[in-house]
C-alpha positions as CSV (number, residue, x, y, z in Angstrom):
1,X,40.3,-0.3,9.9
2,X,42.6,2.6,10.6
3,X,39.4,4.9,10.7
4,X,38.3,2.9,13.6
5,X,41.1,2.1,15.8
6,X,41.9,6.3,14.9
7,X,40.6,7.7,17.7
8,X,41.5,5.1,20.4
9,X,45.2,6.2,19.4
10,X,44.4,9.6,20.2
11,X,43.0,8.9,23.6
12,X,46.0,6.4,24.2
13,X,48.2,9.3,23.3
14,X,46.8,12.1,25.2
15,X,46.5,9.8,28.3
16,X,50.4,8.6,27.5
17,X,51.6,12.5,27.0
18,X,49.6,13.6,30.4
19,X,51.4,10.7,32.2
20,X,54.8,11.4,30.4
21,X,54.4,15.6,31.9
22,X,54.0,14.4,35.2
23,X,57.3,12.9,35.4
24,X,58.4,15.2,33.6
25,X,57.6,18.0,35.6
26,X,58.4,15.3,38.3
27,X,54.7,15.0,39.9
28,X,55.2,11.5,39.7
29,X,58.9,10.6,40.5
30,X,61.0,7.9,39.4
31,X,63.3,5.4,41.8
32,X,67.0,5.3,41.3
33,X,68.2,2.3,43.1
34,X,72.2,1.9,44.1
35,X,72.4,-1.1,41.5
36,X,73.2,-0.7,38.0
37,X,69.7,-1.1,36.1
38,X,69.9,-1.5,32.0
39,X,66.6,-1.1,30.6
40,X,65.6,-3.0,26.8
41,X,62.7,-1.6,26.0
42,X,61.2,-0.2,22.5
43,X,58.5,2.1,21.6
44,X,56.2,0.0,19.4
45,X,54.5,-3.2,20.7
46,X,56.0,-6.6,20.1
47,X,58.2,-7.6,17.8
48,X,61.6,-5.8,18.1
49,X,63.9,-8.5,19.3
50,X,63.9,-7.6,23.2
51,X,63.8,-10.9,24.8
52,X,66.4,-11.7,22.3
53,X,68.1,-8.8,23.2
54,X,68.1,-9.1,27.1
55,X,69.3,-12.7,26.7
56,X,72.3,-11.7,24.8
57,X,73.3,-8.7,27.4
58,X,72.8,-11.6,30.3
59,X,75.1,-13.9,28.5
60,X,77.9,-11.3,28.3
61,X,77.6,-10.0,31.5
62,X,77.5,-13.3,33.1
63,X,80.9,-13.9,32.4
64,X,81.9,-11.7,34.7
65,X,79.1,-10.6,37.5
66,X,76.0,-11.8,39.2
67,X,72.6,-10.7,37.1
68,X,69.1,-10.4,37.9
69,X,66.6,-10.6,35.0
70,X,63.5,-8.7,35.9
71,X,60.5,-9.0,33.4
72,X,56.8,-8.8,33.8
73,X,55.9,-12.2,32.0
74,X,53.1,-11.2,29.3
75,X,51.0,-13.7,28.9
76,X,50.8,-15.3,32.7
77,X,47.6,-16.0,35.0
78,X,48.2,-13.7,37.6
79,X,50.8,-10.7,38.4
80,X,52.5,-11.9,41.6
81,X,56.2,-11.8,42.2
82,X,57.8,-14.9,41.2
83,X,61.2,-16.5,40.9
84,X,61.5,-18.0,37.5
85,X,63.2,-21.8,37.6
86,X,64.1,-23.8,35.1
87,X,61.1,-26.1,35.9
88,X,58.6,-23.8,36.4
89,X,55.0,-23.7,35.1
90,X,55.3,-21.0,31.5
91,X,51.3,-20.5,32.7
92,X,52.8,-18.7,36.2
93,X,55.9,-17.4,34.5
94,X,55.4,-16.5,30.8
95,X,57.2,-18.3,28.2
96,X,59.7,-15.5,27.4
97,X,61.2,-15.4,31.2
98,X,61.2,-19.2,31.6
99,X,63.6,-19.4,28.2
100,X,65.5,-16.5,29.4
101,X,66.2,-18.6,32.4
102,X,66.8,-21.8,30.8
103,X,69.3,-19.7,28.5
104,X,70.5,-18.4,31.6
105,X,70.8,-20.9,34.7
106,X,72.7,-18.8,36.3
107,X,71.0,-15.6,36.5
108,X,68.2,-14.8,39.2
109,X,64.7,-14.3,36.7
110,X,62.1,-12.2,38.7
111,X,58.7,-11.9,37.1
112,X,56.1,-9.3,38.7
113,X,53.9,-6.9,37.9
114,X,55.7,-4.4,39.4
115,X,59.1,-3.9,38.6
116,X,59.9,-1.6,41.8
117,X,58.8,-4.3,44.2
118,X,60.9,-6.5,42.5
119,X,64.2,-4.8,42.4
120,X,63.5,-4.0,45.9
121,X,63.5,-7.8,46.7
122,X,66.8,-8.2,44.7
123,X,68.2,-5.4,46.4
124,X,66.7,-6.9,50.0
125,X,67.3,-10.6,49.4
126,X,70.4,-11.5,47.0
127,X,72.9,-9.2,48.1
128,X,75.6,-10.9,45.5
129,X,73.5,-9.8,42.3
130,X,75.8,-7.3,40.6
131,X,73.1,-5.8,37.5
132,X,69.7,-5.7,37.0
133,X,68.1,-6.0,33.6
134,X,64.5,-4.9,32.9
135,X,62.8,-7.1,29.7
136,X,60.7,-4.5,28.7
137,X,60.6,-1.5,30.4
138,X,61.4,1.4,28.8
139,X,57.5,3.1,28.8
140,X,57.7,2.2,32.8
141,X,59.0,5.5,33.6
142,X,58.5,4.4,37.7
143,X,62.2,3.1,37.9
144,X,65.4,5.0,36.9
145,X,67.7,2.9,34.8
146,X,71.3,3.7,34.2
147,X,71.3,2.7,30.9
148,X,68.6,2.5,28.5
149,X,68.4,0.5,25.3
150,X,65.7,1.1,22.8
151,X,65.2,-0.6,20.2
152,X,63.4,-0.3,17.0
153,X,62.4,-2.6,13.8
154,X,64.7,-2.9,11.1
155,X,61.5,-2.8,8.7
156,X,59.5,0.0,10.2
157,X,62.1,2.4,12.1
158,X,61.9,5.3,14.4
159,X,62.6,7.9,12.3
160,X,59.9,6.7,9.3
């Protein structure tokens, strides 16, 4: 099996490097936003504790300010920006964001395919929100976090 899947790794990582020089060489350019932005985000797929992760960070910092959740909501029908409630729908909202805002009632939970449109409309809209935290988005390079937090699998670490 890892004959096969062998070469789609290599086109997945030349087309991730070529992506990675342009902002690097800032052809494409990220957004920094006038909002403090923590990022939880790893580098393999699935299964490093993010969610879990995110929720924690909202619980401590909801003590003490106003936090927005942004996440793009894997698993959902469509990619529109939505505000997650406690009663929504986990078929428009994911199931990760609608437990993240059960967890967290108080928090504002943004789901959207496109995590620049929806800081903007935290930024535009709820002028109390205090921090931002992205579930997830530490390969989306589009958005300048002040703080990035990457995480890794106890069992199969980075550096291995």
């Amino acid at each position: 099996m890892k004959l096969l899947l062998a070469p789609l790794s290599w086109i997945f990582d030349f087309i991730t490097s070529i992506r990675n020089l342009l902002f690097d060489y800032q052809i494409l350019k990220s957004t920094k936003f006038n909002i403090p932005i923590i990022c939880v985000g790893n580098l393999s797929l699935g299964g490093s504790g993010k969610t879990p992760h995110v929720n924690y960070i909202a619980k401590k910092l909801n003590q003490m300010y106003d936090v927005a959740i942004i996440s793009r909501g894997y698993k959902r029908k469509n990619n529109n920006l939505l505000v997650v409630e406690k009663n929504s729908d986990v078929i428009d909202v994911g199931d990760e964001p609608l437990m993240l805002k059960k967890k967290n009632p108080e928090a504002l939970v943004i789901v959207s395919g496109n995590r620049k449109k929806a800081i903007n409309k935290v930024i535009k809209n709820k002028k109390n929100i205090d921090v931002i935290i992205l579930d997830d988005g530490y390969q989306h390079r589009w958005i300048k976090a002040g703080l990035n937090i990457l995480l890794t699998p106890s069992k199969k670490p980075f550096f291995r």
